[in-house]
C-alpha positions in Angstrom: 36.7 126.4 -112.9 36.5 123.0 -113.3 36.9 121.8 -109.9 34.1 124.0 -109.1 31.8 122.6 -112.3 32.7 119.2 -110.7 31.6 120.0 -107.2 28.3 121.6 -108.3 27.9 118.3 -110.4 28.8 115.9 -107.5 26.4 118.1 -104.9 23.6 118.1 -107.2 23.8 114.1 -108.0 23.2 113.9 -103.9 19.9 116.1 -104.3 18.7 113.9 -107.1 19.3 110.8 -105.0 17.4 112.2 -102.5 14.7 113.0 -104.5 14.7 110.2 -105.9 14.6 108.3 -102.5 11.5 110.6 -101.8 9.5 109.4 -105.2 10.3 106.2 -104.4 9.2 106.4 -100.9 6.8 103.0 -99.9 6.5 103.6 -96.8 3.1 102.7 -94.6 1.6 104.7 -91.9 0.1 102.5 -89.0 -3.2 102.8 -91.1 -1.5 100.7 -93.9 -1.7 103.9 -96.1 1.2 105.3 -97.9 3.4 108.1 -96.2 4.1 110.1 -99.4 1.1 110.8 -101.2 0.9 110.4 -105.5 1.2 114.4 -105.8 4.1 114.6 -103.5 5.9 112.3 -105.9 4.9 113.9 -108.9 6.6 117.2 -106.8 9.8 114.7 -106.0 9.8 113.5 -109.6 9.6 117.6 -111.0 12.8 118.1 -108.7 14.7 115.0 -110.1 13.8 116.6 -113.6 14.6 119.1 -113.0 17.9 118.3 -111.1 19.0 116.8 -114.3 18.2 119.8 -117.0 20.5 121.9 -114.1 23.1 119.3 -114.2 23.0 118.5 -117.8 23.5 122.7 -118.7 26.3 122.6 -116.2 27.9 120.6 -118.5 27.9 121.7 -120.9 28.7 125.7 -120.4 29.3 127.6 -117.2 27.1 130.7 -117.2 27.3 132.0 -113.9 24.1 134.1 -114.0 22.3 131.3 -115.2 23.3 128.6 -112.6 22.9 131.2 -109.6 19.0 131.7 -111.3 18.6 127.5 -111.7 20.0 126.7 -108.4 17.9 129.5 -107.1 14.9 127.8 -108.7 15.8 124.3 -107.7 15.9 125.6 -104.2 12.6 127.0 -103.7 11.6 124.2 -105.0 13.3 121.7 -102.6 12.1 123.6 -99.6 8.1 123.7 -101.2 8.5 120.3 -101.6 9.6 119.8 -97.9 7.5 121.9 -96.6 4.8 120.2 -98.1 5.9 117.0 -96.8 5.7 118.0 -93.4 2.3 119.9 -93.9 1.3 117.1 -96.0 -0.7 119.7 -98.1 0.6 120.6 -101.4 0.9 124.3 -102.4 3.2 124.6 -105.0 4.4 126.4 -107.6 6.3 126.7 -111.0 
């Protein structure tokens, strides 16, 4: 059980790095303008928040139920995120 807790842990430090690397992201179209828009990183910032609640109830108990329902969560919201990034339109939601 353990191992496992670790794992999860370890996995979702990688998706809070990347979302972090997405909030952070400065990069400049060939306009000059900014290739991640200021609602994108609020969506980026929501993950990394979120990312660390998930993390932080890992360990401190292991309710299956409830991991499978955050990780669920965390998920969709990865993939509305990304999706939005590619769209560059930004339908969320909570």
């Amino acid at each position: 059980m353990q191992q496992l807790r670790l794992k999860l842990l370890n996995d979702l430090g990688e998706v809070f790095s990347m979302a972090k690397a997405f909030a952070q992201n400065k990069e400049k179209d060939e306009k000059g303008e900014q290739t991640v828009s200021p609602k994108q990183r609020q969506i980026w910032i929501r993950i990394m928040a979120y990312t660390g609640q998930v993390m932080n109830s890992i360990s401190k108990s292991f309710d299956e139920s409830q991991i499978t329902t955050d990780l669920q969560k965390l998920e969709k919201m990865i993939n509305e995120a990304m999706a939005t990034e590619q769209s560059g339109t930004t339908n969320t939601t909570s």
